[in-house]
C-alpha positions in Angstrom: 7.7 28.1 -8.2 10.5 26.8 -5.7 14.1 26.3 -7.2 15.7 23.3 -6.5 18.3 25.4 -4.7 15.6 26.4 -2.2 14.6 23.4 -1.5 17.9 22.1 -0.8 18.4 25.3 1.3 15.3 24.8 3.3 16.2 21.3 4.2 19.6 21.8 5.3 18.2 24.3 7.9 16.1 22.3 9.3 18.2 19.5 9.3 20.8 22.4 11.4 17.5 23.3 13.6 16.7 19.0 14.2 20.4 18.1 15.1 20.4 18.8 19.0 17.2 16.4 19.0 18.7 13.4 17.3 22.4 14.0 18.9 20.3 14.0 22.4 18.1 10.9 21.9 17.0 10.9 25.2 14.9 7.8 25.9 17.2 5.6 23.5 17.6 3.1 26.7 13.7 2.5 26.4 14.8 0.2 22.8 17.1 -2.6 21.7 19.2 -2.4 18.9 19.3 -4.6 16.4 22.9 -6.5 16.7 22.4 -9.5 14.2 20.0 -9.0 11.1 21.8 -10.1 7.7 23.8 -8.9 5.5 22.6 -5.5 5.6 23.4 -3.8 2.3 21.6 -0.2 3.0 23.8 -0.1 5.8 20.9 1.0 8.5 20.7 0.8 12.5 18.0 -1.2 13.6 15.9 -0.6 16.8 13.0 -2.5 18.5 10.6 -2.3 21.3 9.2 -5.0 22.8 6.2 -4.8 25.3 6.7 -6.5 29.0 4.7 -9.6 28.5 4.1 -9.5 24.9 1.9 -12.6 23.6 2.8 -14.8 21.1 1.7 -14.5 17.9 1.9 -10.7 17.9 1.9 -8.1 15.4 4.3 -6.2 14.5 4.5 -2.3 13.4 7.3 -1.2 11.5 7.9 2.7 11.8 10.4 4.7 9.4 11.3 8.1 10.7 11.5 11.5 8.2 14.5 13.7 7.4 16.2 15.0 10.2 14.9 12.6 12.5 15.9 9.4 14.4 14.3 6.3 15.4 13.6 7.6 19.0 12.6 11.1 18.3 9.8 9.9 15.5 8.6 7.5 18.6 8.7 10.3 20.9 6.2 12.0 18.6 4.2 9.4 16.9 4.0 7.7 20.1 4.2 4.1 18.7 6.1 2.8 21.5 3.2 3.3 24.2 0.9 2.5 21.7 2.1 -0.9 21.7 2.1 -0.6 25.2 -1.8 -0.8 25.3 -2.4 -2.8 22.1 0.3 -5.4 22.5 2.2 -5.7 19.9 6.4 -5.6 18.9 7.3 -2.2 17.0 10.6 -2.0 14.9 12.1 1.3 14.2 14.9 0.9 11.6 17.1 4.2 11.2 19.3 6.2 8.6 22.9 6.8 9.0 24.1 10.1 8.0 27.0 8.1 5.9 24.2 7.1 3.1 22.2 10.7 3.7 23.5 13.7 5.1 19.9 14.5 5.8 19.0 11.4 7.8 16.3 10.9 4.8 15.5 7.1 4.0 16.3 6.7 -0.2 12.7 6.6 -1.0 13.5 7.0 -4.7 17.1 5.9 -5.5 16.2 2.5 -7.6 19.3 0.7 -5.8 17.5 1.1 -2.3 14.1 0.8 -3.5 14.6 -2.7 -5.4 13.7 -5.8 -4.1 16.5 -7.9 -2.7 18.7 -5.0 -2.9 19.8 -1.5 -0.6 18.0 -0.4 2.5 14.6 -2.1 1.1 16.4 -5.6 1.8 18.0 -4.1 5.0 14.2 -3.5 6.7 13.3 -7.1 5.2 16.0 -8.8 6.9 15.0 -6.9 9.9 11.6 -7.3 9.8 12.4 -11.1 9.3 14.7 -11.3 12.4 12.3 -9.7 14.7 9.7 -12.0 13.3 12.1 -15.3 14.5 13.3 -13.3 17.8 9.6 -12.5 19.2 7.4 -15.2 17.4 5.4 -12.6 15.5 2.1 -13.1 13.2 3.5 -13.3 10.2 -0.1 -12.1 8.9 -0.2 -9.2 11.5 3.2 -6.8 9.6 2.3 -3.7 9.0 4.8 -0.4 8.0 4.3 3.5 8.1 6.3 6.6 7.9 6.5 10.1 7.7 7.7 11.8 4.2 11.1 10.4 2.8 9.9 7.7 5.4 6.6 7.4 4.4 8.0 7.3 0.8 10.6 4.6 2.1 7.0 2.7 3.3 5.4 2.4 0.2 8.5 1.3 -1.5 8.4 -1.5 1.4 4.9 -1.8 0.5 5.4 -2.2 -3.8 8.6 -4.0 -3.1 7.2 -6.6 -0.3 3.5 -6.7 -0.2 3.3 -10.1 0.7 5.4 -9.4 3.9 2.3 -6.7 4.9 -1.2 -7.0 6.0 -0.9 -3.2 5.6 0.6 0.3 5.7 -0.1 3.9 6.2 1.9 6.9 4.6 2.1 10.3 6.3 2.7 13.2 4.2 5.1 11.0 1.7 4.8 9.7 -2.1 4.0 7.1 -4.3 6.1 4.2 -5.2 8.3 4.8 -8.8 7.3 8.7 -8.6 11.3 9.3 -9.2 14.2 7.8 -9.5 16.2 10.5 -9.6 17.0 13.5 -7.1 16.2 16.1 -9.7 12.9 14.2 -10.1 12.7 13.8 -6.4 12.6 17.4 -5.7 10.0 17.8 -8.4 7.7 15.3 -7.4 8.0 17.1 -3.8 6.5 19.8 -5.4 3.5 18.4 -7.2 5.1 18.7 -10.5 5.1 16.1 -13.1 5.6 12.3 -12.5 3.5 9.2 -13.6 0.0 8.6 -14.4 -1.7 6.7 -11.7 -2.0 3.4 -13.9 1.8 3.6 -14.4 2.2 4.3 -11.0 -0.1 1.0 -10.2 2.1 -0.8 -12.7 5.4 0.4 -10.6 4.1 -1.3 -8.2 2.9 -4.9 -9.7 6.5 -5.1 -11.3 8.5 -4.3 -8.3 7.7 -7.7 -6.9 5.8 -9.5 -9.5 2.9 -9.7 -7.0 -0.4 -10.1 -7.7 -3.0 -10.0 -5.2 -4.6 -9.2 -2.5 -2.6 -6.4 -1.5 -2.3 -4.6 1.8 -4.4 -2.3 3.0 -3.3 1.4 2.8 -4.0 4.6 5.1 -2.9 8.3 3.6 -2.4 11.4 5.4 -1.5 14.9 4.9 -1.9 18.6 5.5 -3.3 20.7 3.6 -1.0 23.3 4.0 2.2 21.4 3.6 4.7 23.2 1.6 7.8 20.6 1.3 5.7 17.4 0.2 2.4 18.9 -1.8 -0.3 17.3 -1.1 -0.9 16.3 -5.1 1.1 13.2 -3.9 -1.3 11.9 -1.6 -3.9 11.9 -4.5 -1.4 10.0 -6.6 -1.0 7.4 -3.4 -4.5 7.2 -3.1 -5.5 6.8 -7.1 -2.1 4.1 -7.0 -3.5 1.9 -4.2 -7.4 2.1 -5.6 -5.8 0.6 -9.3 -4.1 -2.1 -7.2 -7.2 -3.0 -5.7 -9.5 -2.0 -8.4 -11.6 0.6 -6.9 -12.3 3.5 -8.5 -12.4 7.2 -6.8 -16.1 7.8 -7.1 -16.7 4.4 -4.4 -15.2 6.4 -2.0 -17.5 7.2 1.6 -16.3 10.8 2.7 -17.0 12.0 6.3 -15.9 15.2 8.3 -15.3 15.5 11.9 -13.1 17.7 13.8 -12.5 20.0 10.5 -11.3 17.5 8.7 -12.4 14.7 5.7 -11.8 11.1 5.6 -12.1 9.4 2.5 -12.6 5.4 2.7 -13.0 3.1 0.0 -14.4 -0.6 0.9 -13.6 -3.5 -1.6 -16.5 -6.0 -2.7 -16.9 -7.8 1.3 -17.3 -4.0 2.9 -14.3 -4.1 4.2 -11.8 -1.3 4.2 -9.3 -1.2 2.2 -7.8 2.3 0.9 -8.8 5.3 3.5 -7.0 9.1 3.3 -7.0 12.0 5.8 -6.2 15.7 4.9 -5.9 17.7 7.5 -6.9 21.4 6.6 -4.1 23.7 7.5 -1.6 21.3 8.6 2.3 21.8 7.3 4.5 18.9 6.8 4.5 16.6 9.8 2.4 13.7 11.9 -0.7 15.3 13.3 -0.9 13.8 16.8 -2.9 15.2 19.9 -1.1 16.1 23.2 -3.9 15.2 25.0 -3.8 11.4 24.2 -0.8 10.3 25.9 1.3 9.2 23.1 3.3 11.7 21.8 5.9 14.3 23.7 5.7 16.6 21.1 8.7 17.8 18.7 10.1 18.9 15.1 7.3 17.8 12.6 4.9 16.8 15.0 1.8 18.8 14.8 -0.7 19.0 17.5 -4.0 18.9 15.5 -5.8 16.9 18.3 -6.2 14.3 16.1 -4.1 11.3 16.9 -3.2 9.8 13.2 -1.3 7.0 15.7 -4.5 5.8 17.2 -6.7 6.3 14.0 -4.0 4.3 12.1 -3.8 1.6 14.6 -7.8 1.2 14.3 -7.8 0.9 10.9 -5.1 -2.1 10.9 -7.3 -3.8 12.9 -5.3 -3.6 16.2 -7.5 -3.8 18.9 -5.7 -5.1 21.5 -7.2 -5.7 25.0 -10.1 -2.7 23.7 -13.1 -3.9 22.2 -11.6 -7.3 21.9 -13.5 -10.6 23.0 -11.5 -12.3 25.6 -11.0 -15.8 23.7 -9.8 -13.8 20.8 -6.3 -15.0 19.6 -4.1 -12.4 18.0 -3.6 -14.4 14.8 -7.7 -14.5 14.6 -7.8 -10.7 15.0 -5.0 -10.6 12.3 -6.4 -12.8 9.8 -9.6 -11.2 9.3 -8.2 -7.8 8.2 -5.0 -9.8 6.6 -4.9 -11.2 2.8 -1.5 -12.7 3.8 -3.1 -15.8 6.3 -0.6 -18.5 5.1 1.2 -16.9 3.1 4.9 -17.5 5.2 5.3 -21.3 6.7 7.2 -20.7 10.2 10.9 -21.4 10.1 11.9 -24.3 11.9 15.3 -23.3 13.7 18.1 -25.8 13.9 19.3 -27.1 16.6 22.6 -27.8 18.7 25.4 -26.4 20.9 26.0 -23.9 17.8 23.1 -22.9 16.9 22.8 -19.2 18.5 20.5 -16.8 18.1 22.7 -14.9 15.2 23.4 -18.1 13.6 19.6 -19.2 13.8 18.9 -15.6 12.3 20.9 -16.3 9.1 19.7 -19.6 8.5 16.6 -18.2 8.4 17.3 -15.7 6.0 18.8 -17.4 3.9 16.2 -20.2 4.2 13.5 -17.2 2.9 16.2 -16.1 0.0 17.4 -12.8 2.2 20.8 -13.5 2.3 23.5 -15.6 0.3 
């Protein structure tokens, strides 16, 4: 059994082996940063990428890097950048700051940045809100994923805000109120202990008081991966099936490619809970070099299975592919979206004052974001 000494060990290396890549951040010129977004009490950086001629009435992806990582290097890999490129949508990358985690690792279990209205959980909800006013987004067209501690930081999004999300997808992370501790952190990393799955699905229903529909949820991981077992994608997937009351024997399993995909469909046949595991894989995004997404890089694992595009499909984001040519983006988003109506647009104010930052925190304090 790994120590906890190991583990910290083994981290700090490859946090050491990952510096040149986020001190060198080449491509950073390709985003905007994120200069007014509230009051920002998980003290992140904010970054954005937005499409040449992006409609109106986008979506929106939000992506949350690992450990080690930064905003651009996770998009160099994942590829979500050119991905919106060809589906046509805004993407929002907010990033760690080594002064909350030496690490670069998102908070995913520390309960004073995984509480609603409160730490970096509040941070990506102000952002998320001021890219919504900014680029006239589909409110019913949000979606979040991440890889480990950032997967982890997207299912507390996803238990703290499900409102906010027509969905989500986790890559090799954990469930939402699997620790709240770093000594149970480390464990939970490890497969060992934590909550039963209907505590877990209770976690979740309290964080936010929320009570249906939920978002819809896509889990991936490697079979092989040695610093986030695998047990935890089980827990995320028998979490999210409670949630939407689905049991683990409805599940339709296929393999292609070497690996299984598990997909549970609730009571219209749509899907609503789906989980890859990639035989073999270590801890990382499987992409393929071949698709034209990803350049490669720490924790990016050429399986030739793009989980970027496979995601992307399963949210429901066609884009110009496959899509009718009178379809409007708010249609598309509203059929896979339980959210349709959910946020009434804000109306800005108007006036020789009223710039965009001041327009911003109206808004958010308009939606109870900021005092």
């Amino acid at each position: 059994m790994r120590s906890l000494a190991d583990t910290v060990a083994r981290l700090a290396a490859r946090r050491k082996q990952s510096n040149s890549v986020v001190a060198g951040d080449v491509g950073r010129d390709r985003f905007s940063e994120l200069q007014a977004f509230g009051s920002n009490p998980g003290r992140l950086r904010g970054w954005t990428y937005r499409p040449k001629d992006l409609a109106a009435d986008a979506p929106l992806v939000v992506a949350l890097h690992g450990c080690t990582q930064s905003a651009v290097s996770y998009d160099r890999g994942a590829g979500w950048s050119r991905m919106a490129d060809r589906k046509g949508f805004a993407v929002l990358y907010p990033e760690q700051q080594r002064s909350n985690n030496a690490n670069l690792c998102f908070n995913w279990f520390a309960p004073d940045d995984t509480r609603r209205g409160s730490g970096e959980a509040l941070s990506i909800r102000q952002m998320i809100e001021a890219v919504v006013i900014a680029n006239d987004v589909d409110r019913t067209g949000i979606f979040v994923t991440g890889l480990s501690a950032g997967g982890a930081m997207a299912a507390a999004m996803l238990a703290t805000y499900p409102e906010v999300f027509a969905g989500g997808a986790i890559i090799a992370g954990l469930p939402y109120g699997s620790a709240t501790t770093l000594p149970q952190a480390f464990d939970r990393m490890r497969g060992h202990g934590g909550p039963t799955a209907k505590q877990l699905a209770s976690a979740v229903k309290q964080a936010s008081g929320h009570s249906g529909p939920w978002p819809k949820l896509s889990v991936w991981h490697g079979s092989a991966d040695t610093t986030v077992s695998p047990v935890n994608s089980d827990q995320l997937v028998r979490q999210w099936l409670a949630l939407h009351g689905q049991s683990e024997a409805q599940a339709d399993t296929a393999e292609r490619q070497g690996y299984r995909r598990d997909v549970w469909r609730d009571a219209t046949n749509q899907e609503v809970v789906e989980s890859y595991l990639i035989p073999g894989m270590a801890h990382g995004t499987p992409v393929d070099s071949a698709d034209g997404l990803s350049d490669g890089g720490p924790f990016m694992i050429d399986t030739g299975i793009s989980s970027t595009s496979l995601i992307s499909r399963f949210w429901g984001l066609a884009g110009t592919e496959g899509q009718s040519p009178d379809a409007h983006p708010s249609t598309r988003s509203a059929r896979h979206s339980p959210l349709a109506g959910a946020h009434p647009p804000f109306q800005p104010p108007s006036g020789p004052d009223a710039g965009p930052g001041q327009i911003i925190e109206d808004a958010l304090r308009a939606a109870g974001l900021m005092k």
